[in-house]
C-alpha positions in Angstrom: 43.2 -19.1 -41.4 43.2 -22.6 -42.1 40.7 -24.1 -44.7 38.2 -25.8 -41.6 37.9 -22.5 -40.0 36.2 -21.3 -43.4 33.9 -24.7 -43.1 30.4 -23.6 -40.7 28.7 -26.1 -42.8 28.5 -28.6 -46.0 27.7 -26.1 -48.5 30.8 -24.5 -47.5 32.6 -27.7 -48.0 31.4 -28.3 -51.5 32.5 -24.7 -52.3 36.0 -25.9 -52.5 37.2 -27.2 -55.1 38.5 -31.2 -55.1 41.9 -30.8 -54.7 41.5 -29.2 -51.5 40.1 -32.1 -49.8 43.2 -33.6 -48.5 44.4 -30.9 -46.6 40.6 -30.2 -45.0 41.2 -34.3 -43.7 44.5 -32.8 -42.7 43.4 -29.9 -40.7 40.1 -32.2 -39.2 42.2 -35.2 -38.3 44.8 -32.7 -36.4 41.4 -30.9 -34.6 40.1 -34.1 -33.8 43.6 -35.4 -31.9 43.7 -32.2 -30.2 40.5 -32.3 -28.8 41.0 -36.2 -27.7 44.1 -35.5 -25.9 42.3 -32.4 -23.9 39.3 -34.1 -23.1 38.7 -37.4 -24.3 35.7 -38.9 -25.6 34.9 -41.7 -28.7 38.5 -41.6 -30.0 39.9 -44.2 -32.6 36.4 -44.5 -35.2 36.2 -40.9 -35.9 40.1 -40.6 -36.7 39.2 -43.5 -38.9 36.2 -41.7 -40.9 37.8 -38.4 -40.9 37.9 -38.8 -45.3 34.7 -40.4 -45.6 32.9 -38.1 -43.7 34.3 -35.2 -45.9 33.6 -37.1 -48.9 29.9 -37.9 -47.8 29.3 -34.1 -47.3 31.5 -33.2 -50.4 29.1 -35.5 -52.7 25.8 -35.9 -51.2 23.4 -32.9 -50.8 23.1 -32.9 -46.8 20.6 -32.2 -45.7 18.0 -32.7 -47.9 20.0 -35.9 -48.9 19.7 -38.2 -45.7 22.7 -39.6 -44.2 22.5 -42.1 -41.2 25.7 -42.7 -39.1 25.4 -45.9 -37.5 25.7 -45.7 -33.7 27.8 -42.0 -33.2 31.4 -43.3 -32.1 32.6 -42.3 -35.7 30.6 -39.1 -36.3 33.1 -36.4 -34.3 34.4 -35.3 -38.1 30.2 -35.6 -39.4 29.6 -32.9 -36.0 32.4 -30.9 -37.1 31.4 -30.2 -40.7 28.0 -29.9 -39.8 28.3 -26.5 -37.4 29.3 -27.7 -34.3 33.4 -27.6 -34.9 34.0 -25.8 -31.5 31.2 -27.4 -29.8 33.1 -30.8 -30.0 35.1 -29.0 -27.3 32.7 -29.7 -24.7 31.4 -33.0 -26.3 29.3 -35.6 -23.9 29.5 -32.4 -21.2 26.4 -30.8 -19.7 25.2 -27.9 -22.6 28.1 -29.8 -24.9 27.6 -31.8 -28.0 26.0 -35.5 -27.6 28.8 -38.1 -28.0 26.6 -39.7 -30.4 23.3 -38.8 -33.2 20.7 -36.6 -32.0 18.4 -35.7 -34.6 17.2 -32.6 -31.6 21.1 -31.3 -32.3 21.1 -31.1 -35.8 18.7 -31.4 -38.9 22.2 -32.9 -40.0 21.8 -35.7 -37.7 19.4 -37.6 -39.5 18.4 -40.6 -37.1 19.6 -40.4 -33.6 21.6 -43.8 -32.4 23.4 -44.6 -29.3 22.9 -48.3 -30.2 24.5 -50.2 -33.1 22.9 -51.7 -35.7 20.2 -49.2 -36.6 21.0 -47.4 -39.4 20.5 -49.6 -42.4 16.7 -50.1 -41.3 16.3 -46.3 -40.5 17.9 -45.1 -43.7 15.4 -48.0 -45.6 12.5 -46.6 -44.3 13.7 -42.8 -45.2 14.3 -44.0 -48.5 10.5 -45.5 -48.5 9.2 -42.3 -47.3 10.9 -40.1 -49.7 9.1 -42.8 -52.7 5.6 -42.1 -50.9 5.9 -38.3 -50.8 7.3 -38.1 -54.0 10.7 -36.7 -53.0 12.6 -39.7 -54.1 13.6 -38.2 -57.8 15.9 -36.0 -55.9 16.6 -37.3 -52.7 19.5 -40.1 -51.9 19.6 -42.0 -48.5 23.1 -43.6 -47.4 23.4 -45.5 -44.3 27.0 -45.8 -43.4 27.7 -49.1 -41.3 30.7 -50.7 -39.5 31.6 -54.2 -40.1 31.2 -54.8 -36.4 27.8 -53.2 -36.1 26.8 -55.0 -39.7 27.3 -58.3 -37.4 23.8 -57.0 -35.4 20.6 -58.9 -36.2 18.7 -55.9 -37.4 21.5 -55.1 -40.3 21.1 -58.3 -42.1 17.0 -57.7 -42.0 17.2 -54.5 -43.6 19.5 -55.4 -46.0 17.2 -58.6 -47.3 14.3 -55.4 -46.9 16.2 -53.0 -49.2 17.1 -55.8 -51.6 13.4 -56.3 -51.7 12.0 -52.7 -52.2 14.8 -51.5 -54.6 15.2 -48.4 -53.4 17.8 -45.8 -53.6 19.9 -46.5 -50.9 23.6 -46.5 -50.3 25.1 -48.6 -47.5 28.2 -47.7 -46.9 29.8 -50.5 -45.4 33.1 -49.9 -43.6 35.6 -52.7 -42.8 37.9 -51.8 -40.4 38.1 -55.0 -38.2 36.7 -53.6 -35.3 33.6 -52.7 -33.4 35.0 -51.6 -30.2 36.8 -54.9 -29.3 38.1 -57.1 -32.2 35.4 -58.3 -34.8 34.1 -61.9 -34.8 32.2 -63.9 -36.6 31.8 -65.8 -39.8 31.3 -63.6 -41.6 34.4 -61.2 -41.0 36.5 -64.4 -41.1 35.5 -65.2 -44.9 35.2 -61.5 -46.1 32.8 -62.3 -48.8 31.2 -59.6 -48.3 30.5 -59.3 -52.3 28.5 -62.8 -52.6 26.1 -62.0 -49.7 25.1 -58.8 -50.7 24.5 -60.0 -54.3 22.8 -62.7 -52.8 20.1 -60.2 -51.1 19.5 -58.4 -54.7 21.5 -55.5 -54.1 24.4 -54.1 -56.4 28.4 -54.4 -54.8 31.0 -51.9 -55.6 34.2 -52.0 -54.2 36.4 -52.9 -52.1 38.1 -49.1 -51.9 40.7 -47.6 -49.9 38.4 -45.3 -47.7 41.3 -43.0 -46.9 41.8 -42.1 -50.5 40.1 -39.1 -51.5 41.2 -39.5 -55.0 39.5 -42.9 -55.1 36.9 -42.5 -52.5 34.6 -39.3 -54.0 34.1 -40.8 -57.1 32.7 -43.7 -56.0 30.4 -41.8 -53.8 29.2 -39.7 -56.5 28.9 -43.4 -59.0 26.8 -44.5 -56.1 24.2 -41.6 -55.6 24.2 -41.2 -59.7 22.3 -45.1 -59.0 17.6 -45.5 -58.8 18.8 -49.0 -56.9 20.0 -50.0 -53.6 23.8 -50.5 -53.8 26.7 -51.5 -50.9 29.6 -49.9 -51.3 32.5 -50.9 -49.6 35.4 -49.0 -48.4 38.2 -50.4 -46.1 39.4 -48.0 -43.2 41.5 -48.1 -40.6 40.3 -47.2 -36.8 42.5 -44.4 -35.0 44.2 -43.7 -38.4 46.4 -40.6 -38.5 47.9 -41.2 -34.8 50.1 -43.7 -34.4 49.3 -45.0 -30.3 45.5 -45.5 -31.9 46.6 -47.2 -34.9 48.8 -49.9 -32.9 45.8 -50.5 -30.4 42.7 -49.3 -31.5 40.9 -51.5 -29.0 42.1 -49.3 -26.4 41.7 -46.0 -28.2 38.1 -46.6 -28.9 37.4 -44.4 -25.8 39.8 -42.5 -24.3 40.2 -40.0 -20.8 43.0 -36.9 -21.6 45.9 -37.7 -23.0 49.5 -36.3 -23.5 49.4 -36.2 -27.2 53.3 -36.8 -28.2 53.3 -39.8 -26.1 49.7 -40.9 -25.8 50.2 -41.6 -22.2 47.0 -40.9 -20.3 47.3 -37.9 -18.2 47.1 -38.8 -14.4 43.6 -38.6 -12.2 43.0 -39.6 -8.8 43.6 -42.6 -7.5 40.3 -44.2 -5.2 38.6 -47.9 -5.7 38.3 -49.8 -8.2 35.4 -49.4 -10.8 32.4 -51.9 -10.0 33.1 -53.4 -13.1 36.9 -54.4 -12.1 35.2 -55.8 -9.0 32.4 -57.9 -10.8 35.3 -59.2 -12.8 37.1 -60.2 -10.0 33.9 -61.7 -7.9 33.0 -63.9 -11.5 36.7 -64.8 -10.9 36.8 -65.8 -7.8 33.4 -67.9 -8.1 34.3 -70.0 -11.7 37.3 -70.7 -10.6 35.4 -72.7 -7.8 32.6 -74.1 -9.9 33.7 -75.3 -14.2 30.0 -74.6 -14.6 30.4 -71.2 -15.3 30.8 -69.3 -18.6 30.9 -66.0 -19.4 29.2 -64.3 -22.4 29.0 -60.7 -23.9 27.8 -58.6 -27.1 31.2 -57.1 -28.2 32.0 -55.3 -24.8 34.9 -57.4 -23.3 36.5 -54.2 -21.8 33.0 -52.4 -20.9 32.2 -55.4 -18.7 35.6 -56.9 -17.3 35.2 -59.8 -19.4 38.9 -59.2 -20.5 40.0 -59.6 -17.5 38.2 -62.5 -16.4 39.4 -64.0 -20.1 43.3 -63.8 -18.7 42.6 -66.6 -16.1 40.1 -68.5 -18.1 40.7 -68.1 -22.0 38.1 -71.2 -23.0 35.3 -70.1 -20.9 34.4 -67.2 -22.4 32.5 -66.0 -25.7 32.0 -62.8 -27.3 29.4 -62.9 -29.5 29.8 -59.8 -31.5 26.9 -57.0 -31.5 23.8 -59.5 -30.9 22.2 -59.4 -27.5 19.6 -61.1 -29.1 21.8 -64.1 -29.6 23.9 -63.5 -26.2 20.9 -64.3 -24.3 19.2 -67.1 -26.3 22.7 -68.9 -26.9 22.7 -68.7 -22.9 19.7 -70.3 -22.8 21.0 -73.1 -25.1 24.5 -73.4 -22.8 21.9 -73.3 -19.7 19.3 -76.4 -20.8 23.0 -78.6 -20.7 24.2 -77.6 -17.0 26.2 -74.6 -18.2 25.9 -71.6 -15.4 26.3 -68.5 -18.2 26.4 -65.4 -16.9 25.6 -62.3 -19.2 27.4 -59.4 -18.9 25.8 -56.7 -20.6 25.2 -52.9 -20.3 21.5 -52.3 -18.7 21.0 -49.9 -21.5 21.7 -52.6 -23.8 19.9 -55.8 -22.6 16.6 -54.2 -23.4 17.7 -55.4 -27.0 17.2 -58.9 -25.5 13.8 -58.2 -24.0 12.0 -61.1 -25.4 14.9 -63.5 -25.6 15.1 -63.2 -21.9 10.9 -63.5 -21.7 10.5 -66.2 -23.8 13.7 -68.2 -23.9 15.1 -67.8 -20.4 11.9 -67.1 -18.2 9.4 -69.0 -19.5 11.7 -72.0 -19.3 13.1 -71.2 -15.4 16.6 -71.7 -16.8 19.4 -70.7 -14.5 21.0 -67.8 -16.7 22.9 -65.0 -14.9 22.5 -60.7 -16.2 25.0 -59.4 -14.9 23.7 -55.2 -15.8 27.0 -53.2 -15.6 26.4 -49.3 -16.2 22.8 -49.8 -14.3 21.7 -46.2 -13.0 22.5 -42.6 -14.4 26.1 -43.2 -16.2 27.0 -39.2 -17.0 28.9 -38.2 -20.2 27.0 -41.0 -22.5 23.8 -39.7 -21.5 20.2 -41.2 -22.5 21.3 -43.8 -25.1 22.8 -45.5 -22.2 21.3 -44.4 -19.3 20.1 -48.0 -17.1 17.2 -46.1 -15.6 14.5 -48.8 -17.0 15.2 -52.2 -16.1 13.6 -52.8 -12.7 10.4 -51.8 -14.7 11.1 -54.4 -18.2 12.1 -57.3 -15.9 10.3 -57.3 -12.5 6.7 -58.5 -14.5 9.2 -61.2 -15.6 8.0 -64.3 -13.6 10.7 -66.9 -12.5 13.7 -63.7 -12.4 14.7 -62.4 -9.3 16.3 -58.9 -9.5 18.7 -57.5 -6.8 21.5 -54.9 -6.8 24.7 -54.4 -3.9 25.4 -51.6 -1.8 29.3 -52.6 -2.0 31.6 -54.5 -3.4 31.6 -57.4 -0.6 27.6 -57.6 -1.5 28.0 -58.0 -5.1 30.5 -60.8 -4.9 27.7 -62.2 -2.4 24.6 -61.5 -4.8 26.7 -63.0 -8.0 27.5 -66.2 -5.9 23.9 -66.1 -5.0 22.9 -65.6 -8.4 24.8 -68.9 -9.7 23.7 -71.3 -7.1 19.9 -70.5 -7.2 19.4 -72.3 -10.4 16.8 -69.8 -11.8 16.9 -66.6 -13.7 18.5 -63.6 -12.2 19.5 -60.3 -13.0 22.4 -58.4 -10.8 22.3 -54.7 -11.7 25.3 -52.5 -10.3 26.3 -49.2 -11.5 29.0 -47.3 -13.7 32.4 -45.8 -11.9 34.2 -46.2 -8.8 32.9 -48.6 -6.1 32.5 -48.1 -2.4 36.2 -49.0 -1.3 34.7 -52.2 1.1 36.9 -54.8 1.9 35.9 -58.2 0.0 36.0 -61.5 1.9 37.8 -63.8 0.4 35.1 -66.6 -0.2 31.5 -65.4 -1.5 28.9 -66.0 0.9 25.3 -66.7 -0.2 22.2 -64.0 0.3 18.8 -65.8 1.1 16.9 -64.6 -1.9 14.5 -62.2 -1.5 15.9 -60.8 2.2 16.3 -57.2 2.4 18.8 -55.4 5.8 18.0 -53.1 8.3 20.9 -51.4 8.7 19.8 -49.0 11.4 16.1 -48.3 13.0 14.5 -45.5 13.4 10.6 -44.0 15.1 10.0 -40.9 12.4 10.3 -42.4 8.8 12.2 -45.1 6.8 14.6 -45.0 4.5 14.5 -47.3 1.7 17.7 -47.7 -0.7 18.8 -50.3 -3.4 22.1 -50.4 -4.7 23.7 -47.7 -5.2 20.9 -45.5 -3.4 22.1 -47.2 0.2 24.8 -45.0 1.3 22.6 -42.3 0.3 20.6 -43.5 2.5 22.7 -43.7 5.3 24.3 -40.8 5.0 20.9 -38.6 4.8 19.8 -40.6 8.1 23.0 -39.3 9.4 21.6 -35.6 8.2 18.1 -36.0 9.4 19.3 -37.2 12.9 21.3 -34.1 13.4 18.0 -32.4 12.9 15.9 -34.0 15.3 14.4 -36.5 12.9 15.2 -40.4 13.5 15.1 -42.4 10.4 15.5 -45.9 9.9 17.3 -47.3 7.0 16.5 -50.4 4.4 18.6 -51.9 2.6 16.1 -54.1 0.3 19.1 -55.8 -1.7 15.9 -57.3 -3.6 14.0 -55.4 -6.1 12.3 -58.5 -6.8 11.1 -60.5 -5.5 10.9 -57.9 -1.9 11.1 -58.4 1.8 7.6 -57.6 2.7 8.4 -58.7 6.0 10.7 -56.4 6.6 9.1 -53.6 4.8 6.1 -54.3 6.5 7.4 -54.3 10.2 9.4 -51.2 9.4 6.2 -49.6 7.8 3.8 -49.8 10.4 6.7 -49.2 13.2 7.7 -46.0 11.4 4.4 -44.7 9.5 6.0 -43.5 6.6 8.5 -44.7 4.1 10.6 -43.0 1.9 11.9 -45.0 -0.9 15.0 -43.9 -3.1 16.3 -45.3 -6.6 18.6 -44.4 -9.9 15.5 -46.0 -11.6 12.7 -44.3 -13.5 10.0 -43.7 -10.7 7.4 -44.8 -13.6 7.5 -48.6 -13.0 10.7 -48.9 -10.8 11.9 -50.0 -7.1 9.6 -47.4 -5.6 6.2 -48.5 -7.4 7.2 -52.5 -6.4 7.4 -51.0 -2.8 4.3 -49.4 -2.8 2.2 -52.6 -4.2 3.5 -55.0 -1.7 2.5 -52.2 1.2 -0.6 -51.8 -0.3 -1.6 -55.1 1.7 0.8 -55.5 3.8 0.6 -52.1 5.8 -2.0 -50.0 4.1 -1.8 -47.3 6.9 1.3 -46.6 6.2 2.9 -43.1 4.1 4.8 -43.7 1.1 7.5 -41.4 -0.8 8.9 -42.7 -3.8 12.6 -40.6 -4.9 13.6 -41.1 -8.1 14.0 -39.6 -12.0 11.2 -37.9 -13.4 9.4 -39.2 -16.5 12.2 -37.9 -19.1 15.4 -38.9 -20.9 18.4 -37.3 -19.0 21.0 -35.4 -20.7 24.6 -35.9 -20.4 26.5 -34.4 -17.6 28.7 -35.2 -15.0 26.7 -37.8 -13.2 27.2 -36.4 -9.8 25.1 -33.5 -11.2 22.3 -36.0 -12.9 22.1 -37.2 -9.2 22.2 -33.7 -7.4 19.5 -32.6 -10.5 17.5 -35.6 -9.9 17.8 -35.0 -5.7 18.5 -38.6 -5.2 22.1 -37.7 -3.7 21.8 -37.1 -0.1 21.3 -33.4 0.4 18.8 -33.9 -2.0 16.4 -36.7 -0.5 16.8 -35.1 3.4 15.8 -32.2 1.7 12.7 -34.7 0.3 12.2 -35.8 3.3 12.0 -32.8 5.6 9.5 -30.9 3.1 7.7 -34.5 3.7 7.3 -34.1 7.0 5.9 -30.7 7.2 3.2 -31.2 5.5 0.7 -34.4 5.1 1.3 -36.1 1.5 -1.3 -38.8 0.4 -0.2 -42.3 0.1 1.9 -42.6 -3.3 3.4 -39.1 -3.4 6.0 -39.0 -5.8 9.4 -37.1 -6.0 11.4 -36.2 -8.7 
């Protein structure tokens, strides 16, 4: 038996005695390749954090000492130590591990974060708390923070807070160059990290090699020994302890299966490309025919295609590191001087930017492009990144227009559209494989605010956006096969809608059913049901969508089948429907 097996949780760790340390990093490092080559998952930052996280729980007094990982993607060695070792086995599956903090998982977990840049403020206010309650003589609070994720506006706040409450936190900042993509910033280019924290009031130690356990526990236990707020430093490196992940830990952030003697990726399925690959080559395709366009994201070049687009035009695109905040308000900027920027940033994410895109986009009608990759249920990454809520933050948005393709062919049109119509708009299009449609070779432009009808129908109307359109068609196809004739909608437009063309098809059909990968609360459904409200009040409307709750991870064909928005599910909705006689506004989960 090795020494990990004997590890169920911390106190067991700080059983041992110091020199064993090293071969516990050993036996967790070798674990944590193992389980990456079999089924993937957040790769390259836990290999790099295997010691510290060790040392944390070696030194610190977990629970009742309060450690905050920032974000998740470096806490796979943190899960291990902390009782679920063979649950990281089935991490970011359904009844598995979350890939990232869930204070529901474990009273280890401490502050739950999908999103970077949180944990300095969290572990401030735990600190604060502890003071007020008069737990503070014992307790010690340590945030432990990337250098990319220290780049996020929130970081440097809570640091100038800490500074100014003098409290006894530890942030633990660790400098490995990377956040997922390559770090940027001025800050990362001087590395002065020592005169800016001084500068805040707070007390520097380090820099230290956070791979040596020799070195690295007793400046943990210097640290908690402190009544003040201190940064220590320490100076990883991601994917360390495997070789492919240390040469290219950019690309090991987030890996599928692997063969692990090679670090070749073990071979899927072949099928279409990913709707990102195709927004990537659409963006293509229309900057190269108008210098206008720029291209901006929040530290996610290979989440959003960006790299790609980069290849063919190096000088026309920026990263700015993990600030949405600033992504949207610097595209403001490039927009008041005839720039056309297009943001590419995760759904989930861009609620970050919420009243950048209000008050320094909207309210100024300025022609900036969101392009929302990973809109919709996304599967293993669950409800930290779930895009289930913004139809509901941007359609009270005045000035933004909101749409979403059913194909490939339609988001090259809708992007286009989106460039030339000189006003905010938001494109939101969905994680994984696309539809397979053939794409023209030259965009054509969508008359904004025109929805399709793709088929009619006497009984009912189907109603689909995006992604929800084939499921539309194909539970049409269902419905007709049981003696039910159903129209189907594409609206294209979540904002603003065709109420023409709902209208007619309203008071043709009697009833409409409308389907989305949206929160029902606020989404495509509830837009539907305002405009029929005066334009054909007679008419039946059910609204298909997710219920009023966070969605787990999964396999995202199951969030879809659980949620009955694929299409066994919603002809299933809609025969129940029509056996009985709903009220107006029925809802469906």
């Amino acid at each position: 038996m090795g020494l990990l097996e004997t590890i169920k949780r911390p106190e067991d760790l700080r059983q041992l005695s110091r020199g064993l340390l090293g071969e516990v990093a050993r036996e967790l490092r070798d674990e944590l390749i193992e389980i990456g080559s079999s089924i993937g998952g957040h790769f390259a930052g836990s290999l790099g954090t295997v010691e510290l996280s060790i040392a944390l729980h070696y030194v610190y007094d977990t629970p009742d000492d309060r450690v905050v990982w920032d974000v998740g993607h470096q806490a796979y060695g943190h899960k291990a130590l902390t009782g679920r070792r063979e649950g990281l086995w089935q991490v970011k599956k359904a009844h598995g591990p979350s890939g990232f903090l869930r204070r529901s998982e474990s009273t280890y977990d401490v502050f739950g974060a999908g999103h970077a840049g949180t944990s300095i403020s969290a572990a401030v206010g735990i600190a604060e708390a502890a003071r007020r309650t008069g737990a503070s003589a014992t307790r010690r609070v340590v945030a432990v923070i990337g250098d990319g994720a220290s780049t996020a506006g929130m970081s440097f706040e809570a640091l100038n807070h800490a500074g100014h409450l003098e409290l006894p936190v530890c942030v633990v900042y660790n400098e490995n160059g990377m956040s997922i993509a390559p770090n940027v910033g001025g800050l990362h280019k001087t590395r002065d990290v020592e005169s800016y924290v001084r500068a805040l009031g707070l007390e520097y130690r380090g820099p230290i090699d956070g791979h040596d356990l020799e070195t690295l526990v007793p400046a943990l236990e210097e640290a908690r020994a402190l009544d003040r707020p201190v940064v220590l430093h320490v100076r990883t490196q991601k994917g360390h302890g495997y070789a492919p992940a240390e040469a290219d830990p950019f690309r090991w952030h987030a890996t599928a299966p692997f063969e692990r003697q090679s670090g070749d990726r073990k071979k899927g399925g072949g099928g279409p490309p990913s709707w990102t690959a195709c927004f990537a080559e659409a963006l293509g395709r229309i900057a190269a025919e108008d210098p206008r366009v720029v291209a901006i994201t929040a530290a996610m070049p290979d989440g959003t295609g960006l790299d790609k687009f980069e290849k063919a035009f190096p000088d026309r695109v920026y990263d700015v590191g993990i600030a949405e905040q600033h992504a949207v308000t610097f595209a403001a900027g490039l927009a008041t001087e005839g720039l056309r920027p297009v943001c590419a940033i995760y759904s989930s994410f861009l609620q970050r930017g919420f009243d950048q895109i209000v008050h320094d986009v909207a309210l100024q009608n300025l022609p900036v492009v969101f392009a929302m990759d990973r809109a919709g249920l996304v599967g293993a990454d669950g409800p930290t990144h779930h895009g289930l809520l913004d139809i509901a933050y941007l359609r009270g948005i005045p000035n933004l227009v909101i749409a979403a393709p059913r194909d490939e062919n339609e988001l090259q049109n809708l992007l286009a559209t989106a460039v030339a119509s000189e006003r905010p708009f938001a494109v939101r299009y969905p994680r994984g494989a696309a539809t397979g449609t053939p794409v023209q070779e030259r965009p054509q432009l969508v008359p904004i605010g025109r929805g399709e009808l793709l088929r009619d129908g006497s009984d009912l109307a189907l109603v689909g956006l995006g992604k929800t359109v084939p499921v539309a068609e194909a539970a049409a196809d269902a419905l007709r096969e049981r003696g039910v004739s159903a129209a189907v909608v594409d609206a294209r437009f979540a904002k603003p809608l065709d109420t023409e063309l709902l209208g007619g098809v309203a008071r043709r059909c009697g009833r409409i059913v409308t389907v989305e990968d949206h929160f029902r609360s606020g989404g495509f459904g509830s837009a539907v049901l305002e405009a029929l409200a005066a334009e054909a009040p007679e008419a039946q409307v059910l609204t298909v969508g997710l219920d009023d709750a966070f969605v787990e991870h999964g396999e995202t064909v199951d969030q879809w089948r659980a949620a009955e928005i694929d299409a066994e599910g919603l002809v299933g909705r809609c025969v129940a429907w029509l056996g009985g006689t709903p009220q107006r506004g029925a809802a469906s989960g």
